[in-house]
C-alpha positions, 0 to 999 in steps of 0.5 A: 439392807437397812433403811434409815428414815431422814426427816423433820418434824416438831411438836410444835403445831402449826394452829392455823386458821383459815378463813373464807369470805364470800359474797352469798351465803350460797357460796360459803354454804357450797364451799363447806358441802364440798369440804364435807364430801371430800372429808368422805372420800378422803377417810374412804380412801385413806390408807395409814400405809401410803406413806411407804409408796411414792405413787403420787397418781390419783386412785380411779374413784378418787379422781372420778369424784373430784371430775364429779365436784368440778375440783379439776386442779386437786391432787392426791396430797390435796384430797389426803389433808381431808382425812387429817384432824381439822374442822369446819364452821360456817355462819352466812357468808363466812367459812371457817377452817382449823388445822394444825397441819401446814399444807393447806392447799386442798382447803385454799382450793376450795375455797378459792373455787367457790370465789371466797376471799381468803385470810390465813393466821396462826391462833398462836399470835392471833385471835380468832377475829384476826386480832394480834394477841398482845404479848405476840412477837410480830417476827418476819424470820420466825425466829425469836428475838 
């Protein structure tokens, strides 16, 4: 039997930036600690194979530590986004987080969980502050002009 594999893809990244505005420092610094832990969990858990299996369940360890966290509303695809390539910065009450990926549910929990309030860009027609980049196309369809 021959399987033959359906799907979509780019090389086009996403360059997203996501960024967490809280009322404490203590607040931003929680959010990050927590993103910290769940990088640790998600590379000690991470399998390069998962891919081959649709069990969406959570692994015992897995779910124990996000019960430990208080995360109750992740779920595997969440904590799995930890292991791909992204960072993480934090100055006082602002947190910070660069992805190329487009599934940014586990980081918008996080954050949100914490009681930041959240902006969500694409560094390819914004700057880091949040700035049109002039020459950007300001396109609602995505598609070009």
């Amino acid at each position: 039997m021959m399987k033959i594999w359906n799907g979509y893809g780019s090389e086009h990244s996403m360059d997203l930036v996501l960024i967490g505005r809280f009322q404490t420092v203590t607040g931003a610094k929680a959010a990050e600690e927590r993103m910290e832990a769940l990088r640790a969990l998600a590379e000690a858990t991470w399998s390069d194979d998962d891919w081959r299996s649709h069990d969406e369940r959570l692994p015992r360890e897995v779910g124990e530590a996000l019960q430990q966290m208080k995360l109750y509303d992740m779920g595997r695809s969440d904590v799995d986004n930890y292991a791909l390539d992204y960072g993480v910065t934090r100055e006082a009450e602002t947190v910070r987080v660069w992805t190329d990926e487009s599934d940014v549910q586990g980081f918008l929990k996080v954050l949100l969980h914490h009681g930041a309030k959240v902006e969500v860009f694409s560094r390819h027609d914004w700057d880091e502050e949040a700035n049109q980049r002039s020459g950007a196309n300001n396109r609602s369809d995505g598609g070009a002009d």
